[in-house]
C-alpha positions as CSV (number, residue, x, y, z in Angstrom):
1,X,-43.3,-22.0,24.2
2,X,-44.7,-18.5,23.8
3,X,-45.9,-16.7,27.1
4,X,-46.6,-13.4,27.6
5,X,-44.3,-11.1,29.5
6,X,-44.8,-9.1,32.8
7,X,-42.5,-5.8,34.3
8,X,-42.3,-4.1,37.2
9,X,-40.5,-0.9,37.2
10,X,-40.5,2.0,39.4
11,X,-42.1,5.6,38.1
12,X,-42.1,8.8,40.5
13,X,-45.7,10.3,39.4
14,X,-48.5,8.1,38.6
15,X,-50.8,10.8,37.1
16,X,-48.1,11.7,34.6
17,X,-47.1,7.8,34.1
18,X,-51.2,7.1,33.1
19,X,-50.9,10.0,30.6
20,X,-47.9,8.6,29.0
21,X,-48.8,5.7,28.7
22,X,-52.4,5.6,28.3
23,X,-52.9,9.1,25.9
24,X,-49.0,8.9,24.2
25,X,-48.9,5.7,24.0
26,X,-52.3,4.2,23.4
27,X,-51.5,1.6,26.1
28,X,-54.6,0.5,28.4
29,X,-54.9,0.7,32.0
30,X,-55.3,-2.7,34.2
31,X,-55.9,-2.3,38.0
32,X,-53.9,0.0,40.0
33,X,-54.0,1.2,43.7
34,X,-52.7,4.5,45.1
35,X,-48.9,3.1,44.6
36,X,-49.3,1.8,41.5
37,X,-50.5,1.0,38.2
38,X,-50.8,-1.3,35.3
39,X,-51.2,-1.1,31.7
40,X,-51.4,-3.6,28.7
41,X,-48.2,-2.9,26.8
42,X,-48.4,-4.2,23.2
43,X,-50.1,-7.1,24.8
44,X,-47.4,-7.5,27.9
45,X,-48.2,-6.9,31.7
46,X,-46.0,-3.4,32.8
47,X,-46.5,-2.6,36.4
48,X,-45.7,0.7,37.3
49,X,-45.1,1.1,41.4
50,X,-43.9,4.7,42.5
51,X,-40.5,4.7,43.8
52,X,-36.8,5.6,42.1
53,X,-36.3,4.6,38.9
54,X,-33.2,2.2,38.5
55,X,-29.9,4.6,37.3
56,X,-29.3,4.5,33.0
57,X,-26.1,5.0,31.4
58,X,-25.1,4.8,28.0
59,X,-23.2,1.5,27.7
60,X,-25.0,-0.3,24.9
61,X,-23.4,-0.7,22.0
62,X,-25.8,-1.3,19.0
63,X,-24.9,-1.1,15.6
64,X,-24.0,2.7,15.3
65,X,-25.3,3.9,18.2
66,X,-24.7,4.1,22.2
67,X,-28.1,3.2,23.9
68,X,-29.4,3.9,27.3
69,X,-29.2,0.8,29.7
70,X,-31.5,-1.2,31.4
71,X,-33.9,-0.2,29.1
72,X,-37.5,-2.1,28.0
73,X,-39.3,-2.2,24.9
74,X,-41.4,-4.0,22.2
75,X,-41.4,-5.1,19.0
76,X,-44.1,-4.3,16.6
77,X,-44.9,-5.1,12.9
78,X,-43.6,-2.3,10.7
79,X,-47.4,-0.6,9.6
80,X,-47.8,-0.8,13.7
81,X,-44.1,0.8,14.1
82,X,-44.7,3.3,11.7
83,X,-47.9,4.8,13.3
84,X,-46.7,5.0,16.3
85,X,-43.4,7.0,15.2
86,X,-45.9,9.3,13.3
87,X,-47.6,9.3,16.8
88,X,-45.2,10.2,18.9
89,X,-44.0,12.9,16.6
90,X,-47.3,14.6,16.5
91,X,-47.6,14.2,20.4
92,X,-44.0,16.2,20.3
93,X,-42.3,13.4,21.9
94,X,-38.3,13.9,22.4
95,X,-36.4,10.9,21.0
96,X,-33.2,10.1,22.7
97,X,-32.5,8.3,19.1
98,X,-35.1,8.9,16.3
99,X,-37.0,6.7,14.3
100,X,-34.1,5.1,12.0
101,X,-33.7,1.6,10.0
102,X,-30.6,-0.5,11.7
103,X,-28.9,-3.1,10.2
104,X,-30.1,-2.1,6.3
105,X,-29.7,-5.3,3.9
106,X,-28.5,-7.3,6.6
107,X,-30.4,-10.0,8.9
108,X,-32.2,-8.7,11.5
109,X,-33.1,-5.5,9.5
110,X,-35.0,-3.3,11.9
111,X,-36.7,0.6,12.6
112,X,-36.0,1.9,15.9
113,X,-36.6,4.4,18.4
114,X,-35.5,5.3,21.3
115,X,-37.4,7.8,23.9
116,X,-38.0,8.0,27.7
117,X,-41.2,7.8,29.8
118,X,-41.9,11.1,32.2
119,X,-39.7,9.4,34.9
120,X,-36.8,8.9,32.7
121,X,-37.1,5.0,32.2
122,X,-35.7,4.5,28.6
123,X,-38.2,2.4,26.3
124,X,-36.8,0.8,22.6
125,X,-39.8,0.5,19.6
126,X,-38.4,-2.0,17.2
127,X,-40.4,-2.6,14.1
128,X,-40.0,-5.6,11.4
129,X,-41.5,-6.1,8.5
130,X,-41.0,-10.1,8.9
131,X,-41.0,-11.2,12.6
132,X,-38.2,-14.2,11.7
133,X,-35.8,-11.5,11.4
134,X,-36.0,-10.8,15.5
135,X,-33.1,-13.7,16.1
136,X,-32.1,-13.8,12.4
137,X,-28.2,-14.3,12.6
């Protein structure tokens, strides 16, 4: 069964959440009120509602690196991945971990970035060049 996926997370300025995620981003604003917002993320519901974000530390363990949790992402094909990396680096975006491949040679073979949204909500970009590497053991 395939479905898509909704989110709800809290953000503490919508003006600077819309131009994150709609100008940075590319992402398209849904409905919104004066407490919140929605946009289509990579085809996924994300509801942003003003309030504290949830705390991040860096407890992950993936591959090399120590990544920030909770965090949310999504996974693009790799021509999709890498023009959004070459966005975001144009835009001036700081990464928390920079565009990199993980897992070289190995199942699962991925690019990822790391980077954080204005409220400090961590947010993962994978890209694959073949989706059946996602659960690939």
């Amino acid at each position: 069964m395939k479905s898509l996926f909704h989110l709800a997370i809290h953000v503490t300025d919508l003006d600077e959440t819309r131009r994150f995620y709609g100008d940075v981003l590319g992402c398209e604003e849904g409905r919104s009120t004066d407490t919140w917002v929605d946009f289509d993320f990579f085809g996924h519901q994300l509801s942003f509602h003003l309030g504290e974000p949830f705390p991040v530390t860096r407890t992950g363990k993936v591959g090399e690196h120590m990544v920030m949790m909770p965090h949310m992402g999504a996974v693009l094909a790799l021509p999709d991945w890498l023009a959004l990396a070459g966005r975001l680096q144009e835009k001036g975006i700081e990464f928390d971990i920079p565009p990199v491949v993980r897992f070289e040679g190995e199942p699962g073979e991925q690019r990822t970035m790391f980077f954080f949204d204005p409220s400090g909500n961590p947010i993962e970009i994978k890209g694959f060049a073949d989706f059946e590497g996602l659960f690939a053991r």
